[in-house]
C-alpha positions in Angstrom: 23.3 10.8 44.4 20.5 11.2 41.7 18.9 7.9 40.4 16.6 8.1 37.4 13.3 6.4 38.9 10.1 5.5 36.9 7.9 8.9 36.4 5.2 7.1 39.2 7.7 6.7 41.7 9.5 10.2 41.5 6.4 11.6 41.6 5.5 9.6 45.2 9.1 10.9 45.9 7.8 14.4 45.1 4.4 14.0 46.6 6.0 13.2 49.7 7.3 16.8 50.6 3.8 18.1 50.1 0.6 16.9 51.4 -2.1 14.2 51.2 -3.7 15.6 47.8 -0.6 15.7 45.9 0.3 11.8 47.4 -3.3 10.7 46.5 -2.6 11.8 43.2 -0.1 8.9 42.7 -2.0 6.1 43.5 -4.8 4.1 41.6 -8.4 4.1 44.0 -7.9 1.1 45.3 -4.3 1.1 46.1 -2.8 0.1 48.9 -0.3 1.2 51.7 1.5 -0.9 54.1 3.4 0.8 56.4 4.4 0.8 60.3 2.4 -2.5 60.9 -1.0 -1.2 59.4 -2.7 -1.4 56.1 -4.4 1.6 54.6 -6.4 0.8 51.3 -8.1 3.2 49.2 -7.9 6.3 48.4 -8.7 8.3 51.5 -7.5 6.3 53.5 -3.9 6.4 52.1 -4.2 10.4 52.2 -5.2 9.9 56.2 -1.9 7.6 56.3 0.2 10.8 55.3 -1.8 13.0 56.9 -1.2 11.3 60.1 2.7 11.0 59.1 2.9 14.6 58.5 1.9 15.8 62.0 3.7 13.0 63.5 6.9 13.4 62.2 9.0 15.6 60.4 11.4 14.2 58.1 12.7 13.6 54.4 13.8 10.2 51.8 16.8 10.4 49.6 16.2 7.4 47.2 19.6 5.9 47.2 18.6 2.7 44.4 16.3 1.1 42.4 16.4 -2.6 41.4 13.2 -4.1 39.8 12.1 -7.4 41.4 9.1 -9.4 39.4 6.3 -7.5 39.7 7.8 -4.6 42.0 10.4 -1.9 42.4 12.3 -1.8 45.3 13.8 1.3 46.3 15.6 2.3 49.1 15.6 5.9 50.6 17.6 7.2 53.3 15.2 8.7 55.6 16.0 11.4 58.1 13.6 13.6 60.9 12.7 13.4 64.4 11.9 10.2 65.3 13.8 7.3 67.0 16.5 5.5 64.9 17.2 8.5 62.8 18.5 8.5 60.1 17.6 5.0 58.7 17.5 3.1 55.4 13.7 2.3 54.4 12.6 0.0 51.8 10.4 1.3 49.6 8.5 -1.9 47.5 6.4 -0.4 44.6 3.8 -2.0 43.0 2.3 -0.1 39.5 0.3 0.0 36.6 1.0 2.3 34.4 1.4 5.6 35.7 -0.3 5.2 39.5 1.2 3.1 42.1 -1.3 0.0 43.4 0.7 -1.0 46.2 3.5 0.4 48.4 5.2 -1.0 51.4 7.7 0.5 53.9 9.9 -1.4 55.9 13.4 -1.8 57.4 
């Protein structure tokens, strides 16, 4: 299923099968990530974030859809790799301006 997401948010989609430069390159400086619990903010901290996800697990994100929410897109991604509960639907709530992402948060 191919959904036509906003050029910042296929990018992250993108970025995500790469590395912690090409997912830093979606994000405004002081951006923020919120994801398994903890808060990563800024710019290297957010590429630490995937770099720690990266050795920790192995796995990829169908988006499955988009809806727009105020200030936020929502999108859910079917997410697949070696860790417990797999495969699992993630939400995926996108904050942006303009063409970087300010805020993301994954959750269940």
């Amino acid at each position: 299923m191919t959904i036509d997401l906003p050029k910042p948010i296929a990018n992250y989609f993108k970025a995500d099968k790469k590395n912690g430069e090409a997912i830093v390159a979606c994000f405004s400086d002081e951006a923020v990530v919120k994801d398994e619990g903890q808060t990563h903010t800024g710019l290297d901290a957010i590429k630490q974030w995937k770099a720690n996800a990266s050795t920790k697990y192995t796995y990829t994100v169908e988006p499955m859809s988009l809806r727009e929410s105020e200030e936020q897109m929502i999108v859910t991604g079917l997410v697949a790799g070696n860790f417990p509960g797999s495969p699992v639907n993630l939400q995926y709530v996108f904050k942006l301006d303009g063409d970087k992402i300010t805020a993301l948060e994954i959750t269940l």
